[in-house]
BALOLUM-913878 format. One record per residue (C-alpha): residue number from 1; residue in three letters; x negated, y, z. Coordinates in Angstrom, 2 decimals. Each point is the difference from the previous one (the first is absolute). Layout:
NUM:ALA:X:Y:Z
...
% end
This chain:
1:UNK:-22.41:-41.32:21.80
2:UNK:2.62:-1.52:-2.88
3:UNK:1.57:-1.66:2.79
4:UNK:0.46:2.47:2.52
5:UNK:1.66:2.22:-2.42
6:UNK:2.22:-2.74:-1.27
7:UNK:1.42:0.49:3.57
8:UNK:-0.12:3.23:-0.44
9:UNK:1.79:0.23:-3.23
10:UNK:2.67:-2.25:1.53
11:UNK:0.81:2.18:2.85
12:UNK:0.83:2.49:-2.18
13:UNK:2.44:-1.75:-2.32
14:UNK:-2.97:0.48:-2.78
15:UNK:-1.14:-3.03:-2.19
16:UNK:-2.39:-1.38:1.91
17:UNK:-1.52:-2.08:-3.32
18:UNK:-1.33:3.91:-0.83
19:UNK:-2.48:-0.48:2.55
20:UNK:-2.79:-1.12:-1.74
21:UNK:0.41:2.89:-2.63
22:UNK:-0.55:2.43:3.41
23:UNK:-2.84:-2.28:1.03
24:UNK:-1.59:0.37:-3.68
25:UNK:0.30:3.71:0.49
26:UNK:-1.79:0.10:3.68
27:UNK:-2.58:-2.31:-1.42
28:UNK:-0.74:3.08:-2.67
29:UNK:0.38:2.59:2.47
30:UNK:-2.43:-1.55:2.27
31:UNK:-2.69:-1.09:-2.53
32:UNK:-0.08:3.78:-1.90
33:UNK:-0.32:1.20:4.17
34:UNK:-3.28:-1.20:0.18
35:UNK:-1.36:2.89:-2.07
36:UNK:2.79:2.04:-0.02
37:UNK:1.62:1.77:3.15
38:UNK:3.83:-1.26:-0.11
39:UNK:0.64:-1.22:3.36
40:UNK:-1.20:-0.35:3.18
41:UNK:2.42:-3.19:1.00
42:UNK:-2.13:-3.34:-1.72
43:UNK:1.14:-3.05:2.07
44:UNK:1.96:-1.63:-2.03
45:UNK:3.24:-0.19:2.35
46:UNK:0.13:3.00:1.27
47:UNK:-0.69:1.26:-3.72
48:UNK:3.38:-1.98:-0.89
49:UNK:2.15:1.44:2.77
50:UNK:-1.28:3.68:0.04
51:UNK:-0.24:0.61:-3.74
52:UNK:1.77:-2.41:-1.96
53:UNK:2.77:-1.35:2.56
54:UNK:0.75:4.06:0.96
55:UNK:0.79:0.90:-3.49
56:UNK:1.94:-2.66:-0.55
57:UNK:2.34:0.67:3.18
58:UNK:0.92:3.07:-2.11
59:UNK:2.24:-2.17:-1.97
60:UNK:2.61:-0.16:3.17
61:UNK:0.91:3.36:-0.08
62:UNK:-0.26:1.09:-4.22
63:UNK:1.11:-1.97:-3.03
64:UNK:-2.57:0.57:-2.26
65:UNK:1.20:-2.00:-2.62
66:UNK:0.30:1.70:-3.48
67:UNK:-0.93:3.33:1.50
68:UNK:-2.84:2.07:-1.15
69:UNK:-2.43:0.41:3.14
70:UNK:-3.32:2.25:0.41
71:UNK:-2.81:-1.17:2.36
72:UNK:-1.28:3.54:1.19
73:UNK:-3.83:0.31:1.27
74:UNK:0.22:-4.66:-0.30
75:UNK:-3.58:-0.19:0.58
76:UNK:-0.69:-3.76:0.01
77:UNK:3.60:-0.36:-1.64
78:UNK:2.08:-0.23:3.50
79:UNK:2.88:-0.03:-0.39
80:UNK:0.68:0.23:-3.30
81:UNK:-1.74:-3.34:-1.16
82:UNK:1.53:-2.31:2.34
83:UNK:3.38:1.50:-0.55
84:UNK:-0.48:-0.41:-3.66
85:UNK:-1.14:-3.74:0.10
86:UNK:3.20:-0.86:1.98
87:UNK:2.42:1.96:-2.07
88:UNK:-0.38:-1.09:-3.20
89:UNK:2.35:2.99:-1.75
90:UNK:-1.77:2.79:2.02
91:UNK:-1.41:2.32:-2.41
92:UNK:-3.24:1.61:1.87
93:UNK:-2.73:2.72:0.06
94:UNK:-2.77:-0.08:1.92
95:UNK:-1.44:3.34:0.48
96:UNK:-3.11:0.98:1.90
97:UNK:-2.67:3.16:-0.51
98:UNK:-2.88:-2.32:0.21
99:UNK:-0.72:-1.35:-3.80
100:UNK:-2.40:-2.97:2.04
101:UNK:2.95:-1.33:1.35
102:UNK:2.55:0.59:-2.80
103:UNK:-2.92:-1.75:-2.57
104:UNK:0.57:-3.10:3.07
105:UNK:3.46:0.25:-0.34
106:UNK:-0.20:-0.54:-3.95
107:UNK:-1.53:-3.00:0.68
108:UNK:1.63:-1.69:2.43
109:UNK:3.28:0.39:-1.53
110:UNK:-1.27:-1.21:-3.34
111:UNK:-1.62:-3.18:2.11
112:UNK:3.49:-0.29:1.56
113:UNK:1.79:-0.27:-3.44
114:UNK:1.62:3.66:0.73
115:UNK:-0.37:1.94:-3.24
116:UNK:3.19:2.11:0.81
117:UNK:-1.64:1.62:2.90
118:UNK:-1.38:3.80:-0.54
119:UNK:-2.61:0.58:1.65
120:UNK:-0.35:3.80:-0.36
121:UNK:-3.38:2.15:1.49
122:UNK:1.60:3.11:0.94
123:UNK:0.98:2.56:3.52
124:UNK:3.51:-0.59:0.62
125:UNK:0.11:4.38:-0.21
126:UNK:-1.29:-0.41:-3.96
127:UNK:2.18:-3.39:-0.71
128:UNK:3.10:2.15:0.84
129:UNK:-0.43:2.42:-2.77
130:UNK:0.90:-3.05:-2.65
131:UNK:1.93:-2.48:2.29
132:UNK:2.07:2.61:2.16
133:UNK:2.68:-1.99:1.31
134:UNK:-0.46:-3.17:-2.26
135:UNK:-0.11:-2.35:2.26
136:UNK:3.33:-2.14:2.16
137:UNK:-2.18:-0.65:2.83
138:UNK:-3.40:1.47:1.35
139:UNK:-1.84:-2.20:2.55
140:UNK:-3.47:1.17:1.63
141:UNK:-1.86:-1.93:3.05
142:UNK:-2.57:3.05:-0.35
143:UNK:-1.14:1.32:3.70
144:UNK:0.64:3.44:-0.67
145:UNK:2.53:2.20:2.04
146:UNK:3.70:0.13:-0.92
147:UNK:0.71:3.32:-0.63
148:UNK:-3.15:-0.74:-2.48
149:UNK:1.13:-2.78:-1.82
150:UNK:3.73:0.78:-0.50
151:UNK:-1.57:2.80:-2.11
152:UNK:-2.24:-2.30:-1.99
153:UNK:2.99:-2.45:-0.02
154:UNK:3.31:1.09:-0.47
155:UNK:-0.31:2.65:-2.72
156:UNK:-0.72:-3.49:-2.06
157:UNK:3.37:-1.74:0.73
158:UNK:2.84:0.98:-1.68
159:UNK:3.71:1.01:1.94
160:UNK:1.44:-2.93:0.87
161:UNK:-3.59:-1.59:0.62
162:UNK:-1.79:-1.09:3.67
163:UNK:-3.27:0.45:1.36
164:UNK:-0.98:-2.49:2.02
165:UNK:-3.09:0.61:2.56
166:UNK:-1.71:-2.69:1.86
167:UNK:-1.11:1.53:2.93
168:UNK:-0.73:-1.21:3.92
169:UNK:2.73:-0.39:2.93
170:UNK:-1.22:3.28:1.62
171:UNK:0.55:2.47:-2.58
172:UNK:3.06:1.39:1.76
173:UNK:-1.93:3.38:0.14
174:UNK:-1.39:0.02:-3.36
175:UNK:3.58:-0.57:-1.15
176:UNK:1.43:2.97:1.55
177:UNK:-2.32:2.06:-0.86
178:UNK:0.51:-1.20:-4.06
179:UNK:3.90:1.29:0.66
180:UNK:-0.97:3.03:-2.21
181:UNK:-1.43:-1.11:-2.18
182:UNK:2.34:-3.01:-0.85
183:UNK:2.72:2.75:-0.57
184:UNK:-1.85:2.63:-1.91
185:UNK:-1.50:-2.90:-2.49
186:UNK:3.56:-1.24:-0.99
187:UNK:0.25:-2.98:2.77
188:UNK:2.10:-1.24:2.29
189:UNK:-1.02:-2.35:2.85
190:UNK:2.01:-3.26:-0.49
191:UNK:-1.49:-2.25:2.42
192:UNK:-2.92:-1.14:2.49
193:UNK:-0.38:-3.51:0.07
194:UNK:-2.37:-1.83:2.77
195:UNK:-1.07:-3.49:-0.66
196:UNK:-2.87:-2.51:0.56
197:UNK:-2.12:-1.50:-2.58
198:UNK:0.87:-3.87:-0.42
199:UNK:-1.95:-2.47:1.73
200:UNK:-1.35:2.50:2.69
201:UNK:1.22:2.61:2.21
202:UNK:-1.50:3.50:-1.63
203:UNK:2.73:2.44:0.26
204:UNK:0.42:2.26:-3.14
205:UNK:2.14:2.59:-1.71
206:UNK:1.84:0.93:-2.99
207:UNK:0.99:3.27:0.00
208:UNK:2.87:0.15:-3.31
209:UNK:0.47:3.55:-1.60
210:UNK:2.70:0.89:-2.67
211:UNK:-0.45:1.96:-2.66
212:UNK:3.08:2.57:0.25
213:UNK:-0.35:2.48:-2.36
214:UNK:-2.54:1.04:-2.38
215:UNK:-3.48:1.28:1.42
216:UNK:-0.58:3.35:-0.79
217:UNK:-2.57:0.96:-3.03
218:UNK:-2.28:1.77:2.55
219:UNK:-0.54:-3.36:1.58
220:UNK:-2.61:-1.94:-0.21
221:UNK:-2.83:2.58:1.34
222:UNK:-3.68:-0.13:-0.94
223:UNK:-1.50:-2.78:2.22
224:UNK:-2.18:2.71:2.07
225:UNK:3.24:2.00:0.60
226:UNK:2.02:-3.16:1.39
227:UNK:-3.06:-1.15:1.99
228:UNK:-0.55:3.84:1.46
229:UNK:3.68:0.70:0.72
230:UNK:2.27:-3.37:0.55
231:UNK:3.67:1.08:-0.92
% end
């Protein structure tokens, strides 16, 4: 795996001697999955390209550097951990509503040697009341539906700020139908950028919203109420 994403790494531009810090972070990832549900992707390589390799390719499009960043709904810590072990002035919160996988968190990150991570057990709906627009940059691989998590996501970042959404190629529809929502949440769409993950040919998308103006107080809803009735 360590060398696979060394080529990885390099065909980004990223340090590829950060690979075995990645590989260290699989190896935990993998080893907790045997009694707790994280993933369903355990060969090693495709492990590396789909998880770790993905979240890195992030780094083309954002300069994280120096920026405070929220991981919203990170489960196993994708992409938020990867991003933060190649960018060494990211300042990062991992946030997730499952405390089993938050308590993981904790400990990988301590294992890792990154005590400057927050690791925070919490809905992105509650975590707004005390963190409303906080954040530079809000980042969130989670599978729900646009419209969905631009209203978990952006009522975190402050004007000025991005949300970035890893999402697949064939969300054109998906992304049409957020159009509403990006506007009555503050946003602004600033770009859709296609690319394939390094070292294979899996097509994927970053879909790059600006914060434009402030998100109105009566954003975010009650979980139930965004769930019911998608803005």
């Amino acid at each position: 795996m360590t060398e696979l994403l060394r080529r990885g790494l390099a065909e980004l531009g990223l340090d590829p001697d950060r690979a075995e810090a990645l590989a260290r972070f699989a190896a935990l990832v993998l080893k907790k999955n045997e009694v707790m549900n994280l993933t369903a992707i355990t060969a090693p390589d495709e492990f590396a390209r789909l998880h770790l390799l993905d979240s890195a390719a992030l780094l083309r499009f954002a300069d994280l550097s120096g920026r405070r960043v929220v991981d919203v709904g990170t489960g196993a810590g994708f992409p938020g951990v990867p991003l933060r072990l190649l960018c060494e002035g990211l300042d990062l919160t991992l946030l997730d509503s499952l405390g089993k996988r938050v308590d993981f968190l904790r400990e990988s990150c301590a294992a890792l040697g990154l005590a400057d991570v927050a690791c925070v057990h919490a809905r992105a709906e509650d975590f707004a009341a005390s963190q409303r627009e906080g954040f530079d940059v809000a980042v969130s691989r989670a599978v729900a539906a646009l419209p969905v998590l631009c209203e978990l996501c952006l009522p975190l970042v402050r004007v000025g700020g991005l949300f970035l959404a890893m999402k697949s190629v064939g969300s054109d529809e998906e992304l049409a139908g957020a159009a509403h929502a990006i506007r009555a949440l503050g946003g602004r769409l600033a770009a859709v950028e296609d690319y394939t993950i390094p070292t294979c040919a899996v097509p994927r998308r970053l879909i790059v919203i600006e914060k434009a103006a402030p998100t109105p107080p009566a954003y975010p809803r009650p979980f139930a109420k965004i769930k019911k009735s998608p803005l």
